[in-house]
N, C-alpha and C positions, 0 to 999 in steps of 0.2 A: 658293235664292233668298231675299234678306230679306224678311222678315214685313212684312206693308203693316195698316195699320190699314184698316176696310173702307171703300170709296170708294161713291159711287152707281152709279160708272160699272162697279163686278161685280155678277156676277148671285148670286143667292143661292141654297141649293142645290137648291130646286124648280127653278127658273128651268134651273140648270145640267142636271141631271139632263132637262127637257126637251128643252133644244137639242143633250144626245147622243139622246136618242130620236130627234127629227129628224132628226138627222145620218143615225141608224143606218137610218133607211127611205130614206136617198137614195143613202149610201154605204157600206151592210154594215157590220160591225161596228165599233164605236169603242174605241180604248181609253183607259178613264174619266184613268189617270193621264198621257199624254199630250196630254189634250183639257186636263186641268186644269192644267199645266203651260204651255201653250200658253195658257191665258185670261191666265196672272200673268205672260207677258210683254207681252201685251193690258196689262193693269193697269198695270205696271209705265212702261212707255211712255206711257201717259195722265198717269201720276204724274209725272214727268219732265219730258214736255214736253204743255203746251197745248192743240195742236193736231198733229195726228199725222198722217202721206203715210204710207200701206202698199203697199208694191208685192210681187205674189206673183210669184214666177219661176217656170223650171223648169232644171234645170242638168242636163244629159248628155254621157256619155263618145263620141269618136268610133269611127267603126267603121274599125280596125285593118289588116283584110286585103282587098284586093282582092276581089268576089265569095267571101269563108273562105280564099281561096287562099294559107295561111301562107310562099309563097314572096313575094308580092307586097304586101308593107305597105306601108300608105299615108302612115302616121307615126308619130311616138314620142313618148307621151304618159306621165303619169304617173298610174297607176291605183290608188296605193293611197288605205288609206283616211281620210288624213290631207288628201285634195286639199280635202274641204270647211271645214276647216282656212287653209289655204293661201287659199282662196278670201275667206275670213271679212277676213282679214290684210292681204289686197294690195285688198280694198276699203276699210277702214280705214285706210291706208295714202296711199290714192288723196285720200283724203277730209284727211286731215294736211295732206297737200302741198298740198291745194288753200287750205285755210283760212292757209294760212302766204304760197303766193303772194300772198292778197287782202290781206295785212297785217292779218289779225283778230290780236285778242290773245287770250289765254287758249287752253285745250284747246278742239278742236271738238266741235260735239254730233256721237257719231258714232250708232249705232242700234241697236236694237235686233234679236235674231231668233227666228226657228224654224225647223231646218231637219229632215229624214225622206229618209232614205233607203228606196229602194226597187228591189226587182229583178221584172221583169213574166219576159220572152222570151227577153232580150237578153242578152250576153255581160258583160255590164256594168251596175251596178245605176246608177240616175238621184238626184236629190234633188229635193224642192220645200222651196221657201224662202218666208218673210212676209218679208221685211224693212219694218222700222217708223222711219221716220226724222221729226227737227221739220221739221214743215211749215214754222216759221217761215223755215226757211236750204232745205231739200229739198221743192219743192213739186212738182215735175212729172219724169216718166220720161224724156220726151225722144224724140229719134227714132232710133230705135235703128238705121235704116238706113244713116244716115250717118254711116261711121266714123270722118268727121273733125271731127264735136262733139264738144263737151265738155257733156255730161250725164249722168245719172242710166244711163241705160241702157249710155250704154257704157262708163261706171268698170265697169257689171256685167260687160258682156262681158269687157274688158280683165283683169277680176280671174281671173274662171274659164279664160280662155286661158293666164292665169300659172301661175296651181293647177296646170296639166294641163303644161307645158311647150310649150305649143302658139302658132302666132304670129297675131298680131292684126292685121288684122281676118281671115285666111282663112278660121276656126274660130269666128266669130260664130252661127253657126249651129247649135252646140252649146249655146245659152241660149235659152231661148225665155218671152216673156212672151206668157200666155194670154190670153183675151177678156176683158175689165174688167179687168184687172191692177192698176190703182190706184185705193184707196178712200181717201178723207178721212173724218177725224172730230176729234171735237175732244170737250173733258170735258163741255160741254153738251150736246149729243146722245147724247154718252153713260150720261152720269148720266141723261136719260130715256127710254134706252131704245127709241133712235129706230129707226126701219125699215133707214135703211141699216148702221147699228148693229149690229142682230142678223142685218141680211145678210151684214155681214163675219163676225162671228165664226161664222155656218156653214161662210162659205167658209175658216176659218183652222183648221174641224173636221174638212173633209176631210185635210190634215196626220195625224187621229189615228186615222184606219180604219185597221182591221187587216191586210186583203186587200196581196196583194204584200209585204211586211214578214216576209220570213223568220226569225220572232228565233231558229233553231238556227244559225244559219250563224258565229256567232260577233262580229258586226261590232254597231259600236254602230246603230242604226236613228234615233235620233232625240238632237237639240240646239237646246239655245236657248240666248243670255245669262243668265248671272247678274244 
């Protein structure tokens, strides 16, 4: 990631070094280079744009077999590990054609990420995601129930039903946005270190617990934009 000269809106490294301690009493262990990676797409995003819409997802694979019963599949998805890849793509993608329909000129602002894989039970490991979009153009998630808007939330769906090969809207329910799922901020509040500030970037430190993250398994566990 390029080098930023330092902004108000990072935290410096007591500051840093506390909000993994914090993290680590809520969510088991942290890791420091993922948490710190994870602030400089923080950063980075603030530097960029103005005012900042963060929406946290959660993105999972369907379940395959009828009751495990390998005679009775239920669909045919694609499971490797390029799907969050794919995913990244067909929302960027999403976000092109929209900017092109509205007659804007220029590239669109697209967003920022950080995405983590992760395997708990399941047959299939899941991702959480930040995405960091300009408020100014991307203000609100939408309602993700109705699959015939045109918002935030179901360019999401739409994009990881692509990823996967899977058809839209059936498999909406493979994306799930948690409780609070969208936080505003903007370089003032951040540059002082506002309440809802450091409440985000706790919640942007779960991403960097260790727990569930098999790093022997071979597969990359964590990404963010350049």
């Amino acid at each position: 990631m390029k080098e930023m000269k330092p902004q108000g809106y990072q935290l410096n490294t007591v500051e840093a070094y506390c909000l993994r301690k914090n993290a680590e009493e809520r969510y088991g262990l942290i890791s420091p280079r993922y948490l710190m990676r994870s602030l400089d797409v923080v950063y980075s995003s603030l530097a960029k744009f103005s005012r900042v819409c963060a929406i946290r997802v959660d993105l999972r694979f369907a379940q395959e077999r009828w009751g495990g019963d390998p005679d009775l599949p239920t669909c045919f998805q694609r499971t490797d590990p390029q799907a969050i890849t794919r995913f990244i793509e067909s929302l960027k993608s999403q976000l092109r054609g929209e900017h092109q329909r509205k007659g804007r000129r220029g590239e669109p602002a697209l967003f920022e990420y950080v995405w983590v894989r992760e395997q708990d039970r399941g047959d299939y490991p899941h991702y959480h995601l930040v995405l960091l979009f300009n408020k100014d153009e991307y203000a609100f998630l939408g309602d993700y129930r109705d699959p015939d808007a045109n918002n935030m939330a179901t360019r999401i769906q739409k994009a990881w039903c692509s990823a996967l090969g899977l058809h839209y809207p059936d498999y909406t329910n493979l994306v799930h946005f948690p409780q609070n799922a969208v936080y505003a901020m903007d370089r003032r509040s951040a540059t002082v270190h506002s309440e809802s500030y450091l409440n985000f970037l706790m919640r942007i430190a779960y991403l960097a617990k260790k727990r569930t993250k098999d790093i022997a398994d071979g597969y990359r566990h964590f990404g963010c934009s350049q």
